[in-house]
C-alpha atoms as an extended CHARMM CRD file, in Angstrom:
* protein
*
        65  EXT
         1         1  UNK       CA            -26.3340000000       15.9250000000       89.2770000000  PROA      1               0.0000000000
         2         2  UNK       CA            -29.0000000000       15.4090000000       92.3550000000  PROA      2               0.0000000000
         3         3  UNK       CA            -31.2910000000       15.7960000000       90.0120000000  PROA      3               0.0000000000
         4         4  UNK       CA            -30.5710000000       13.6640000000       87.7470000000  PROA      4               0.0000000000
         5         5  UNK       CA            -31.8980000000        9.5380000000       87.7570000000  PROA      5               0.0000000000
         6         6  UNK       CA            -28.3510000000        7.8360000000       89.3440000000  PROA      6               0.0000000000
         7         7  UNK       CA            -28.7580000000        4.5730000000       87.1100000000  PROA      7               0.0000000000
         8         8  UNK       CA            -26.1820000000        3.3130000000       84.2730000000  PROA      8               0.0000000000
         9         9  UNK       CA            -29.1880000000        3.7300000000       82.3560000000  PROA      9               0.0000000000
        10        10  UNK       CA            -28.7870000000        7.3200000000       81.9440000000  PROA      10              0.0000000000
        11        11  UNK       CA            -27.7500000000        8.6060000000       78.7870000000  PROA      11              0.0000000000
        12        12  UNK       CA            -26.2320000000       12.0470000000       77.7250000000  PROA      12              0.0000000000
        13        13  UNK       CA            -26.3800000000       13.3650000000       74.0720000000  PROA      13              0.0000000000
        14        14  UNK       CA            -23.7640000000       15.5270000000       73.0160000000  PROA      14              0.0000000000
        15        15  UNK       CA            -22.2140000000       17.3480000000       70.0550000000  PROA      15              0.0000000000
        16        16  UNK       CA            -19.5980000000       14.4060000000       70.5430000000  PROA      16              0.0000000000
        17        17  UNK       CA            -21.4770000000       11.6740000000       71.1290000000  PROA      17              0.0000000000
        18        18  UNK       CA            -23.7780000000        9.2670000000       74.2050000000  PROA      18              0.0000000000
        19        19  UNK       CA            -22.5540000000        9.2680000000       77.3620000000  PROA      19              0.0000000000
        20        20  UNK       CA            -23.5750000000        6.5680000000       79.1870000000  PROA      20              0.0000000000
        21        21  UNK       CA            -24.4920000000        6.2290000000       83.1010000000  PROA      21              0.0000000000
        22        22  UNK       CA            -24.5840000000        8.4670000000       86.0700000000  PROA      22              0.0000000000
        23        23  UNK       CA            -20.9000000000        8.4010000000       86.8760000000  PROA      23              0.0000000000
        24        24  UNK       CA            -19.6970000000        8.9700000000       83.5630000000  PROA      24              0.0000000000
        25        25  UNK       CA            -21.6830000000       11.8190000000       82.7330000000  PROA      25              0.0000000000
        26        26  UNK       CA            -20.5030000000       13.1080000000       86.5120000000  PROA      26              0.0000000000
        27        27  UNK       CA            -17.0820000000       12.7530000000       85.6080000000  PROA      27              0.0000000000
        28        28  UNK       CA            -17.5370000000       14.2740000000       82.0890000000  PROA      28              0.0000000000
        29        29  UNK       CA            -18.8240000000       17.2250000000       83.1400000000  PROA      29              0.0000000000
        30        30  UNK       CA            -15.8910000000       17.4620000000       85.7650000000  PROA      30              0.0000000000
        31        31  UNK       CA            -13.4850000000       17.0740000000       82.9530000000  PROA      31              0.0000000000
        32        32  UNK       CA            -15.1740000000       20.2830000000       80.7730000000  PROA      32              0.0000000000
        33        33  UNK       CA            -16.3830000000       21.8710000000       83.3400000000  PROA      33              0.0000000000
        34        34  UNK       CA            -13.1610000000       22.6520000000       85.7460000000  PROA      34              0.0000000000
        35        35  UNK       CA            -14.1010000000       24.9310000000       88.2080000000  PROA      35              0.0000000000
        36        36  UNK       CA            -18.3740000000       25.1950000000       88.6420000000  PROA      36              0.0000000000
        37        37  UNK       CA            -18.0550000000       28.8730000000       87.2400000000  PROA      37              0.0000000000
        38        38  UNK       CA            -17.9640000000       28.0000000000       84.0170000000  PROA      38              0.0000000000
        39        39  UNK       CA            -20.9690000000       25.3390000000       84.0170000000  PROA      39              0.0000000000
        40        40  UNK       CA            -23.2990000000       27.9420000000       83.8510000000  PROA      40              0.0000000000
        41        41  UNK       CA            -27.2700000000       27.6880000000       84.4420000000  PROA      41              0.0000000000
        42        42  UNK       CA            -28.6320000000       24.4020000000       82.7790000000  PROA      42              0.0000000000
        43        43  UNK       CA            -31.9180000000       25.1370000000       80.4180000000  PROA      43              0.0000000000
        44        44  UNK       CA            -33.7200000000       22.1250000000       78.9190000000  PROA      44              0.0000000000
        45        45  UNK       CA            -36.4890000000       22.2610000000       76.5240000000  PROA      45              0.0000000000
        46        46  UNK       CA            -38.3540000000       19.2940000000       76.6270000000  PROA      46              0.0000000000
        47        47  UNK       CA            -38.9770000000       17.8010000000       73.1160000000  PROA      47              0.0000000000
        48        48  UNK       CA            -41.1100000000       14.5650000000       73.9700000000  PROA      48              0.0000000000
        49        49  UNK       CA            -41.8860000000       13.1780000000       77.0190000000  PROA      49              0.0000000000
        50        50  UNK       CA            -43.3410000000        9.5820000000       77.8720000000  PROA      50              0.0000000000
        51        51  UNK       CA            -44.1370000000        7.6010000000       80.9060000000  PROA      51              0.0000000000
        52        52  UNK       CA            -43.0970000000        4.1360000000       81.2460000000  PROA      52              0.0000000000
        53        53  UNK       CA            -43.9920000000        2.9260000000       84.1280000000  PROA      53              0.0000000000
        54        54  UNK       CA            -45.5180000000        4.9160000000       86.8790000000  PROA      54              0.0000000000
        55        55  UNK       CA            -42.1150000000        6.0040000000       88.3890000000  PROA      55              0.0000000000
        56        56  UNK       CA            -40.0210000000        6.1430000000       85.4170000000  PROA      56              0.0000000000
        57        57  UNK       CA            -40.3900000000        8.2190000000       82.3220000000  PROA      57              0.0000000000
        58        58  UNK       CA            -38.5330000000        9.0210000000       78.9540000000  PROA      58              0.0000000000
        59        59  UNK       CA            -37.7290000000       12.3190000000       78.5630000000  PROA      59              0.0000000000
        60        60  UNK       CA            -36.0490000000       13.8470000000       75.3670000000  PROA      60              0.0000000000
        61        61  UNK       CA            -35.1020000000       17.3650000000       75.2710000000  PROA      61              0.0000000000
        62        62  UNK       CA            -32.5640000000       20.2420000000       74.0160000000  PROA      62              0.0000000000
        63        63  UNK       CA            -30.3000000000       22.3070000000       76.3520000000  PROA      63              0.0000000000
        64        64  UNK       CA            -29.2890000000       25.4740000000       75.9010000000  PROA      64              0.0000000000
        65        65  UNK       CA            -27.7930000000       28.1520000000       78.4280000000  PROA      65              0.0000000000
């Protein structure tokens, strides 16, 4: 998660839904992902990406492992 934008802003897309803010998507992947063995290596394709501001961006993509 360090790299990851720590902001209730941040939004996860999954097969079962949005997950919504830093913490939340922390502790969902703590609930799936039990033991960091089974995480596996994070690949992201990005789809579209555009800046906002100078420091912040919007960045869709698709993961895969």
């Amino acid at each position: 998660m360090e790299g990851y934008w720590k902001s209730d802003e941040l939004r996860l897309v999954n097969p079962d839904g949005i997950t919504r803010g830093w913490q939340a998507i922390l502790d969902r992947y703590l609930a799936v992902y039990a033991e960091p063995t089974e995480m596996g290596q994070l690949r992201l394709d990005t789809l579209e990406s555009r800046l906002l501001t100078p420091d912040q961006a919007l960045v869709i993509g698709l993961s895969g492992c």
